[in-house]
N, C-alpha and C positions, 0 to 999 in steps of 0.2 A: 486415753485417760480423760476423762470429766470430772475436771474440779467443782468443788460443792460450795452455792453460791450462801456466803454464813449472811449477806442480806435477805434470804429469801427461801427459806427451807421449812420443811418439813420432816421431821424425827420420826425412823422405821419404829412401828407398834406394832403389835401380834396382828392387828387389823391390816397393816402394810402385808406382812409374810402371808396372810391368810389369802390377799388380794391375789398377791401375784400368783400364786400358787392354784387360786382358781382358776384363774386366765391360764397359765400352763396346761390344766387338764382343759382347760376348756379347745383352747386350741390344738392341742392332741386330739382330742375327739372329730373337730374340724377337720386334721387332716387326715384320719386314720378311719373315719366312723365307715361301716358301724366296726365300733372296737370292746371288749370287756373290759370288767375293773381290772381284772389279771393284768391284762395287757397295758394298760393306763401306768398300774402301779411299774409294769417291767418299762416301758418308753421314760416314766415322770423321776423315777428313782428313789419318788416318797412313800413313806411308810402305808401299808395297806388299808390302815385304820383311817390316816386322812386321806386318800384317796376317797377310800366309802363315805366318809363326812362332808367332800366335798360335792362327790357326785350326787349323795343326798340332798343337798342344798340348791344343786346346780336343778335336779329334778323339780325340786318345791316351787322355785322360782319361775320354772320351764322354760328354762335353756337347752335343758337337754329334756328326748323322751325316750321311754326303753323300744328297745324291739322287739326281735326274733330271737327265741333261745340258740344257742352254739352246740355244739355235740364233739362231745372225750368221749373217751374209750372206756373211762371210770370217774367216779365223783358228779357232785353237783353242774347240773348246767349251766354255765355262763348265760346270763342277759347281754345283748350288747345294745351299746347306748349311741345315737345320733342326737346331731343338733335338730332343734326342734324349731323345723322351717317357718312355723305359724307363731312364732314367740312375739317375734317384734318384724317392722313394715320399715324400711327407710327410704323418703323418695328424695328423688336427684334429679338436679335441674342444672342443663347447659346452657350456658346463656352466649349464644353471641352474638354480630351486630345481623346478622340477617336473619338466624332463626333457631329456635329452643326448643331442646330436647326437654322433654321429662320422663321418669321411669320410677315403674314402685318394684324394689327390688325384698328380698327375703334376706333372713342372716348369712345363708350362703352367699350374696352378692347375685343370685339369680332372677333375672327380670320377671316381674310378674305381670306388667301392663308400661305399655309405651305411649306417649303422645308428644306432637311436635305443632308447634304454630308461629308465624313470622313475629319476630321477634317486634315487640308494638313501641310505637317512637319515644313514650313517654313511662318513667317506672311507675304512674301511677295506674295506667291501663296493662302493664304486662302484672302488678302484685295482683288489680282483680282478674285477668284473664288464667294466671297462672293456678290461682287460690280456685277458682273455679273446678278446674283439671284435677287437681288435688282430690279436693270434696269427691269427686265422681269415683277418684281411686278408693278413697274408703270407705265411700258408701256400697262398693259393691263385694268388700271383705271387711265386712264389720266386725267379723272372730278375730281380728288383729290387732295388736298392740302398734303403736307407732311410736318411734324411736324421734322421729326428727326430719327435718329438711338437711341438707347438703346443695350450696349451691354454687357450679364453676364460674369463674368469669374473666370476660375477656380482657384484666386487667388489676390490678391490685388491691386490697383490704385492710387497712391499719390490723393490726393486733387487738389491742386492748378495748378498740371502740366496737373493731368489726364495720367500718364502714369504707364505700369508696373513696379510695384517696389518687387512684390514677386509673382511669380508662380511656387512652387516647384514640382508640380504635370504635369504641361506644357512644353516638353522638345523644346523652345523656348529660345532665349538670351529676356532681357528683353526691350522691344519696346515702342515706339512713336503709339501706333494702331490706338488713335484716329487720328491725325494727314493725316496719311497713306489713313484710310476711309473719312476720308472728304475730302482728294483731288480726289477720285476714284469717288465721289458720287453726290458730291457738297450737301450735307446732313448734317448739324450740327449732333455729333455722341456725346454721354455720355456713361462712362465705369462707371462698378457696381460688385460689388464681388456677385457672384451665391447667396452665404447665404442670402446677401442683397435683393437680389434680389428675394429669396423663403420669405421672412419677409413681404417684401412689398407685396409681391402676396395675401399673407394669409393676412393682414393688409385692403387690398384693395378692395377683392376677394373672402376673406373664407367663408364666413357669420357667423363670429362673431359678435355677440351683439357689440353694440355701447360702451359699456361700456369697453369693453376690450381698455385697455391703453399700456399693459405691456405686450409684444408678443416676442419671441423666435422663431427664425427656424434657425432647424438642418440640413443641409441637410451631407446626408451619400453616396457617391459615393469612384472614387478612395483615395480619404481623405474624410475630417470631418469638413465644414465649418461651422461658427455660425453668426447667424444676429440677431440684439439685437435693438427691440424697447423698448424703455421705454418715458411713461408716453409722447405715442404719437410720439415721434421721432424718424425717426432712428438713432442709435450711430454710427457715421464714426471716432471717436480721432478725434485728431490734425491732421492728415494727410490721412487719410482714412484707419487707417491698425487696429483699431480696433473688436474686434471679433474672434482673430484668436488663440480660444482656442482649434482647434483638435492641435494646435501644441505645447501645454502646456503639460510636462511630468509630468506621474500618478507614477514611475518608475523613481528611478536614474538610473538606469542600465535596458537593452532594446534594442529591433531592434534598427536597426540606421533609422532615418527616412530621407525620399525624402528631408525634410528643414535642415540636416546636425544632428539634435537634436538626440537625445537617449530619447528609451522609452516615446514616442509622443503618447495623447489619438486617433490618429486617425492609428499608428501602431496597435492598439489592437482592434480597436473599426469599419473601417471602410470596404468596402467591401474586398479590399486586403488582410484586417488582415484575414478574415472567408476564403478568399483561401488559406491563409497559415496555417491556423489549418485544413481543410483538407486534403489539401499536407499530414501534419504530421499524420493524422489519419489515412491514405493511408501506408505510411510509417513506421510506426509500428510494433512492431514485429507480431504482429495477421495478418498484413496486407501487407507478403512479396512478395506474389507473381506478376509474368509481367502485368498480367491482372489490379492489381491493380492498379501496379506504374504509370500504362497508363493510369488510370482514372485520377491520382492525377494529371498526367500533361494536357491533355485534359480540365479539370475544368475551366471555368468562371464563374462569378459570376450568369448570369440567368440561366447554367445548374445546380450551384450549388442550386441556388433554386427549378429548377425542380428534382432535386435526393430529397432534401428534402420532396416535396411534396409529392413523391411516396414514404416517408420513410424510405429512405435511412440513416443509424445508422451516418455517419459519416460526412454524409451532416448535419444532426440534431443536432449532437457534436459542428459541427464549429458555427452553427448558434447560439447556446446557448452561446457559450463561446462568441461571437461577443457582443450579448445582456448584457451578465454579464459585460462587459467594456464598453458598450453603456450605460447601466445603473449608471455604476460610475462617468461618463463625467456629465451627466445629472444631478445629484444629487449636483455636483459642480454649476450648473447653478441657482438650485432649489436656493438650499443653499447663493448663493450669489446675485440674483437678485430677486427672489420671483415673479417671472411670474406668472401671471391669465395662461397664455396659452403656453405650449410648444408643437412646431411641426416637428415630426421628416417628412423629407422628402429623399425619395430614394427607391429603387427598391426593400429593406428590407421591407418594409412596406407591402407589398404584402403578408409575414408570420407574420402578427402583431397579428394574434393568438395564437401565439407559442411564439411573439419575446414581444411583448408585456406586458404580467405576468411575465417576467424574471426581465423586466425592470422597472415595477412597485416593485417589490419587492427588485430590490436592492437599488432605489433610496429611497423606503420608510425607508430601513435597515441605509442607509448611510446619510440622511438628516433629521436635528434635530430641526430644526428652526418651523416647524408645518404648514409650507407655503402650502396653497389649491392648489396649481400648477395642471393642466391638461396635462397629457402627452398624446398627440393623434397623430395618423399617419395624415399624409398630402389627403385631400381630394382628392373628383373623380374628381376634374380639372383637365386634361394634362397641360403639359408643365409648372408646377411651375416658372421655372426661366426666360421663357419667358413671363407670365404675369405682374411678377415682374417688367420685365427689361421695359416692357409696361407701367405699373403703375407708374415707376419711369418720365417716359416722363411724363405722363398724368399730374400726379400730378405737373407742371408749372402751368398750368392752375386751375385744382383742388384744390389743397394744400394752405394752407396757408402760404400768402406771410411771409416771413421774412422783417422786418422795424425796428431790435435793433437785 
């Protein structure tokens, strides 16, 4: 039940019914195209006359274009109608602390041009390096409408302001970004926390049953962000800083974490922490010699997955010990929200044969509730948080209006 805030509402008008009712055929066409009005009217369960009113509309506007006629046995041919890929452009931009995606994606959510460049130390050289990148995107599909910016980040956004308010991982003062990008672009710009942003992807994107209401994603890079749908929405708080459990301590005492905290789940749990168990594995008395100490430091995180892979003892130590704290964060999640579906996403995933049965076994050791939860790594989609950040544009259109 969602009670209706009488501070802060807005009264259903024929314009409200008319809304959502487009958004229904619209997204029916979305997932059925190419489909007829017959069909529309048999899936929508609305009368055949708005149906045609709406599709008309939907056409004028070009949301949708007609196609290919259909073939009966008898009567009028069926048109069928598809979304109409060239309507509107939305691009999407990952921001995190080493290096940035961008992508110009179509209303499907399908890429139409990628670009990536090292993430630049200061917001005022990544707004013109980015705005740059941009421009190039539509100058080379000038037939296209643009919808907007979407951008992930590796750390939080107030609400009402849209600005930074926590990026502990982003060695940034905290900024006005959107602001900055819509005067560089002339592009209405919307900020998203990365987790949010892999939720909505998997929400939008994954192919999960319709049924799935209650969706979690993890994602694991240089921390441990979490994005929390439930029962259909996603959870932003009161100001957008909801989710930010890698920085809940598992530990009174503990590394000092990037957010000031002691003994943070994302000190133990995220790619940083498994280079630092490394480090120490290197570092050990078994393990004094020069040759070593120059491994321990050389280490990143995708060579540390490649030592793993070729078996490396102490690549396969950190990696375990990483899981063992992944799997207690998790269990927390299990434990308190009871997700149909949780998705770890990150470059970890890639040993989710190894990392995997660690992490089912601790969260089943540690969580008592009996919740059916699914813990799976994040699909063969690229780019998670840039789908996301896609979807989150898309769904204006998509999603279901808010009217209370």
């Amino acid at each position: 039940m969602r009670k209706i805030d009488l501070n802060n509402f807005r009264v259903a008008t024929s314009e409200t019914v008319r809304d959502i009712n487009c958004r229904i055929v619209l997204n029916l066409v979305r997932k059925h195209q190419p489909i007829s009005r017959a069909d529309l009217t048999r899936h929508s369960g609305l009368q055949r006359s708005t149906v045609s009113a709406i599709t008309e509309q939907l056409l004028g506007n070009r949301w949708l274009r007609e196609g290919a006629l259909g073939q009966l046995p008898r009567g009028r041919k069926p048109t069928f109608l598809h979304l109409n890929e060239d309507r509107a452009g939305i691009v999407g931009i990952s921001l995190r602390p080493t290096i940035t995606h961008l992508a110009l994606a179509n209303l499907e959510g399908r890429f139409l041009a990628e670009d990536s460049l090292p993430t630049p130390a200061t917001p005022e050289e990544f707004v013109k390096q980015v705005s740059q990148r941009i421009r190039s995107f539509t100058k080379e599909r000038p037939h296209m409408a643009y919808e907007g910016i979407g951008v992930s980040l590796p750390g939080r956004a107030d609400l009402p302001g849209q600005r930074f308010v926590f990026a502990p991982n982003l060695a940034w003062k905290l900024e006005d970004l959107k602001a900055r990008l819509e005067r560089a672009t002339n592009l209405p710009v919307d900020l998203e926390n990365a987790a949010n942003a892999c939720a909505l992807s998997e929400f939008w994107f994954g192919g999960h049953t319709e049924q799935v209401r209650n969706l979690v994603a993890v994602t694991v890079s240089e921390g441990i962000g979490v994005g929390l749908i439930l029962n259909g929405q996603l959870v932003r708080g009161a100001a957008g800083l909801a989710g930010e459990f890698g920085h809940v301590a598992l530990t009174e005492e503990g590394p000092i974490c990037s957010c000031g905290n002691q003994g943070c789940w994302e000190v133990y749990a995220s790619n940083s922490a498994a280079l630092r168990y490394y480090a120490e594995a290197k570092a050990s008395p078994r393990n004094k010699s020069a040759h070593h100490k120059k491994q321990a430091e050389l280490a990143n995180f995708e060579h540390l997955l490649q030592l793993a892979g070729q078996g490396d003892a102490s690549a396969l130590e950190a990696l375990d010990r990483m899981a063992n704290f992944l799997g207690q964060g998790l269990a927390m999640l299990v434990s308190g929200f009871a997700p149909e579906v949780i998705v770890v996403v990150g470059e970890v995933t890639r040993m989710w044969d190894r990392v995997g049965p660690v992490v089912s076994a601790v969260v089943k050791q540690r969580s008592f509730t009996h919740a059916t939860t699914r813990i799976m790594p994040c699909g063969l989609a690229p780019q998670p948080r840039l789908r996301g950040i896609i979807a989150m544009v898309l769904q204006k259109h998509f999603g279901a209006p808010t009217i209370a």
